[in-house]
N, C-alpha and C positions, 0 to 999 in steps of 0.2 A: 613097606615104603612109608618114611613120616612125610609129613608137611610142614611146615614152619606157619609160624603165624601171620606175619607179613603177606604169604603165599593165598593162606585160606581168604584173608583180607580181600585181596585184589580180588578173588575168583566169586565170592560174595557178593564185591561191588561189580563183577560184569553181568551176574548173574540175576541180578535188581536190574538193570540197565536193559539186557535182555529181554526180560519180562513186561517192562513196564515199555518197553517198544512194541511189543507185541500186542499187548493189551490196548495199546493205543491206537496202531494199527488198523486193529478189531474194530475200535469204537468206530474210529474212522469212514470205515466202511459201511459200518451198522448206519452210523448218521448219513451217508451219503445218500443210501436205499430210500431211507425214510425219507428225507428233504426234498430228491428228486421225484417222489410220488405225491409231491403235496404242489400248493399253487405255488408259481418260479413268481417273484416282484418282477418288473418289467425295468424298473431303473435304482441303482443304489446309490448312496452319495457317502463317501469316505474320507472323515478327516484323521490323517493319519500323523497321529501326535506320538511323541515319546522318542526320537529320535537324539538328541542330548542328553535325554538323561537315560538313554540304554548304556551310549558313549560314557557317559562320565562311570555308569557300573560296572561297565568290563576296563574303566583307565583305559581309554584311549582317547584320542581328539575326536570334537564333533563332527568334523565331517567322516570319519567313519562309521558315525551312526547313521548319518543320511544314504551314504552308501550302501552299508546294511538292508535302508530302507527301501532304497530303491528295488531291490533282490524281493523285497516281498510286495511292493507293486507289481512284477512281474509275476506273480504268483497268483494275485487277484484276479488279474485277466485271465489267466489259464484257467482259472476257476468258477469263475465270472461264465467263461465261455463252454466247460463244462458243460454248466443248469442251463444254459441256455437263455442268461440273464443279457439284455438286449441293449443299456446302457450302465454306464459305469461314470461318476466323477466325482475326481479326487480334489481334493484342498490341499495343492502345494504351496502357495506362499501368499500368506494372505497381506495386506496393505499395510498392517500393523509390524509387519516382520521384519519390515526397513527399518525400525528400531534398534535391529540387532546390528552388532559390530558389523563394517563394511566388509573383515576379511572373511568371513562365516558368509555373507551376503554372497561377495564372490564366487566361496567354493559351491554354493547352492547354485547360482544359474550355469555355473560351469557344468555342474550336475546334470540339468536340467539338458544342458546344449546334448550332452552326451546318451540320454535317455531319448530326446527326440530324433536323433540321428541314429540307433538303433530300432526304435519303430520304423522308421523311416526303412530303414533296409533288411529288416527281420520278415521270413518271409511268412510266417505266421500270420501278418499285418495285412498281409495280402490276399494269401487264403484264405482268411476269415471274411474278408471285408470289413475291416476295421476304419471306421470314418474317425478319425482325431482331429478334436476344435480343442481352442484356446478361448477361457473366460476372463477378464479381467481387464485393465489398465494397461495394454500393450507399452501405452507412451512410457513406464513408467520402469521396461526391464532394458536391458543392455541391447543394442544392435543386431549384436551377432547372436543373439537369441530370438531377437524378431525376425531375423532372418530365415533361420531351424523350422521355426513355429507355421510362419509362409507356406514353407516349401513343403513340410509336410500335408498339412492344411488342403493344400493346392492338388497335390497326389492322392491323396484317401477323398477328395472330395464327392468323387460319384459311388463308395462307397455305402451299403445301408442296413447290412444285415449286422454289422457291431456296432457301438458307438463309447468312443471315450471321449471325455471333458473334462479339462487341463484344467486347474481356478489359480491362475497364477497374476498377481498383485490385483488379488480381490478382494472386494468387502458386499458385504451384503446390502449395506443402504447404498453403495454405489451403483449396484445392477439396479436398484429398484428407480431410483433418482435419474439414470441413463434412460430407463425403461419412460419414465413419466416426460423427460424432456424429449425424447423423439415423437410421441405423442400429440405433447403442447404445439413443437413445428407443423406440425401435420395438420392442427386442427387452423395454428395461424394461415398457412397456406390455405386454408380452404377444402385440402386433401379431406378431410375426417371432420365431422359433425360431433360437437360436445357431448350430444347424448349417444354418440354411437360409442364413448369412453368405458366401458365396461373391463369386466375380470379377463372377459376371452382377449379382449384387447392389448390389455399390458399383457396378458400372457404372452401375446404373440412378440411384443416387442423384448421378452426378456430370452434373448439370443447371443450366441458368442462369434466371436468378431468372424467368423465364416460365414454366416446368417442362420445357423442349425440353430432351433429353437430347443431351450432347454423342456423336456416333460417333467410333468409332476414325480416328487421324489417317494419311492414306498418304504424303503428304509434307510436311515441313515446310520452309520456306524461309528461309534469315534471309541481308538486307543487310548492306553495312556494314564486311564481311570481318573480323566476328568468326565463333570453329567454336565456339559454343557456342549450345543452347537456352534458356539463360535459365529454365529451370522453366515451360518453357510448355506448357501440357496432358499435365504428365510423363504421367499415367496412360494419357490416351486415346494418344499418339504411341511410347512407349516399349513399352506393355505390345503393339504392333500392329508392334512393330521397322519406324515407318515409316522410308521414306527420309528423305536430308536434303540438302538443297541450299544450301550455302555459296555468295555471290559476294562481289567487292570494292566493287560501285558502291554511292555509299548510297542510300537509299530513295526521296528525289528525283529518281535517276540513273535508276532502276531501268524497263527498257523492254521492251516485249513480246517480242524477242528472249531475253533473259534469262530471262523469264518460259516461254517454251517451251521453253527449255534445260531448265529445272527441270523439266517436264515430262518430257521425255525422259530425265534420268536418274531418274527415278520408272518408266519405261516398261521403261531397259535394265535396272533395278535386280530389275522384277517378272519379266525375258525369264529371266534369269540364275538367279535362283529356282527358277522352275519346269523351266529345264533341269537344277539340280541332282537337285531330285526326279524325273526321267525316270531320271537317272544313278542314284539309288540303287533306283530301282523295279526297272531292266533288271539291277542289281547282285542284287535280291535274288531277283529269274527265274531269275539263274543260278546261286545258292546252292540255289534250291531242285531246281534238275534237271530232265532234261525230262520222267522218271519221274510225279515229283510231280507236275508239271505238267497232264502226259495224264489224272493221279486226277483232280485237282481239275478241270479242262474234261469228263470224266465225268461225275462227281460232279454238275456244275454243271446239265450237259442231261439228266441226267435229273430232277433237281428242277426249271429247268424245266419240262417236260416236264408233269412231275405237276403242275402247278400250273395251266400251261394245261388241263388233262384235268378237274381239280375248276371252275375255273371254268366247262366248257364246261357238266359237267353242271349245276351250279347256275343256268347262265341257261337251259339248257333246262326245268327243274321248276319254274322261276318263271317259262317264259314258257307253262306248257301251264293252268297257272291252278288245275291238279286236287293 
C-alpha cells in the first residue's frame, strides 16, 4: 500500500498534535501535585489584559475577544476553587477604559450583565458559596448593570466560604481617596479620633460597595506581557509586597498551566522569604553568643516553671471549693 505525500503530511501533523497534548497533559498534572502540596495564597488579584489584541490575531471583532475572555474567567474560579484559594479579583473595566469607543464600551457591560446573570443562576455559585461584590464607581456604569450587580450582591451576601471581586469602573487612587474621605467624615463627626487613623483603619475602610472588605493581595497576575499593575488594589497588593506574575499569552490564551505556574512562583517567592528570615534569626543567635544564649534558656525555664507552679496552685484552690 503507498501513501501519497499530502497523506503522510496530515498524519505527521496529528501525530505532533497528539503528542504534544499529551505531554501537556502530563505537565498538567505533574504541576498540579506539586502546587497543591505547597502553601495555597489566600487571595489572588487578576488583571486580565489582551483581549483585543487576541481579537485582532485571530481577525475578528473585539468583542469576540472579551467573549473569549470571559470563557477563561470561568475557568479561573473552577480553578481557583480546586486549590482551595479563598478569594479571587478581577480587573474588568478600569476608569481609564471610558476612553474607549462608546460602541466597544456597550458591548463590554452587555458582557458584563450577561456573566452576572449566570453567576447568579449557575449553581456552582451556590454550592460553593460564592460571595460576589462589585468594586468601583457604581455611579459611573449603565442601570441595568447596577441592577444585575444589586441583585446578585444581595443573594451571595450571607455567603463565606468563596469570594469574588468584580473591579468595575475602578482606579486605584479612587479606592484609596474614597477610603481617606469616609475616614475625614468620621473623624469630622466626632465618630473616630485623629490618632485612632492608622493602616488598620483605612484598611478597614477600603471595601466594596457590599461592605466586604477587601484582604491583603498574595499574588497578583497580569496577561498580556505587560510588567505593570495598572493601579489595581495598589493598597491591599503593595502595602502586603505580594508576588507578581507576568506572562505573554493574552487573557484568552491564558491556561491552567500558566495558571499554576503563577502559583508556584507565589509558593517559591514565600519558600525564599522565610528562608531569609531563618538566615537572619540563626545570624542573630550568633551575634548574640552562646553566653547569652544559656541566660535567656535560664531565664526562660524558670519563668516557665513559675507559671506552671502558680497555675497548678490555683486549679488546686478552685478545685477544693473551700
Amino acid at each position: 500500500m503507498s501513501f501519497s505525500s499530502p497523506f503522510l503530511a496530515r498524519l505527521a501533523r496529528a501525530s505532533r498534535r497528539w503528542l504534544e497534548g499529551t505531554v501537556l497533559r502530563a505537565y498538567e498534572r505533574m504541576l498540579t501535585r506539586e502546587v497543591s502540596s505547597g502553601l495555597i495564597p489566600n487571595h489572588i488579584a487578576i488583571i486580565m489584559d489582551g483581549n483585543r489584541r487576541y481579537a485582532r490575531m485571530m481577525r475578528k471583532p473585539s468583542h469576540e475577544g472579551h467573549r473569549k475572555g470571559a470563557r477563561t474567567t470561568e475557568n479561573i474560579l473552577d480553578w481557583c476553587w480546586e486549590l482551595g484559594i479563598k478569594n479571587v479579583s478581577i480587573y474588568a473595566f478600569s476608569t481609564e477604559n471610558f476612553r474607549r469607543d462608546k460602541e466597544e464600551q456597550s458591548c463590554l457591560f452587555e458582557l458584563m450583565e450577561e456573566e452576572f446573570h449566570k453567576l447568579l443562576n449557575d449553581e456552582r455559585t451556590h454550592e460553593r458559596k460564592l460571595r460576589v461584590s462589585v468594586v468601583g464607581e457604581s455611579s459611573l456604569i449603565p442601570e441595568s448593570l447596577r441592577r444585575v450587580v444589586k441583585k446578585v450582591e444581595e443573594v451571595t451576601r450571607e455567603y463565606t466560604n468563596f469570594r469574588l471581586n468584580v473591579a468595575i469602573a475602578y482606579g486605584g487612587r479612587w479606592e484609596i481617596l474614597s477610603a481617606v474621605r469616609k475616614l475625614a467624615e468620621k473623624v469630622r463627626e466626632g465618630r473616630l479620633e485623629p490618632e485612632d487613623v492608622d493602616e488598620e483603619a483605612i484598611s478597614a475602610h477600603m471595601h466594596t460597595e457590599s461592605g466586604m472588605v477587601i484582604p491583603d493581595v498574595d499574588l497578583i497576575i497580569r496577561t498580556g506581557g505587560e510588567l505593570r499593575t495598572s493601579n489595581f488594589l495598589p493598597w491591599q497588593a503593595n502595602g502586603s509586597e505580594c508576588a507578581a506574575y507576568f506572562c505573554t499569552p493574552y487573557w484568552p490564551e491564558f491556561t491552567k498551566v500558566e495558571f499554576l505556574r503563577a502559583i508556584r512562583t507565589y509558593q517559591q517567592r514565600e519558600s525564599e522569604r522565610k528562608k531569609h528570615i531563618l538566615l537572619r534569626l540563626m545570624s542573630l543567635v550568633k551575634e548574640c553568643g552562646l553566653i547569652e544564649m544559656q541566660d535567656a534558656l535560664h531565664i526562660y525555664k524558670r519563668l516557665t516553671e513559675g507559671t506552671l507552679r502558680s497555675k497548678r496552685h490555683t486549679t488546686e484552690g478552685v478545685g477544693t471549693g473551700r
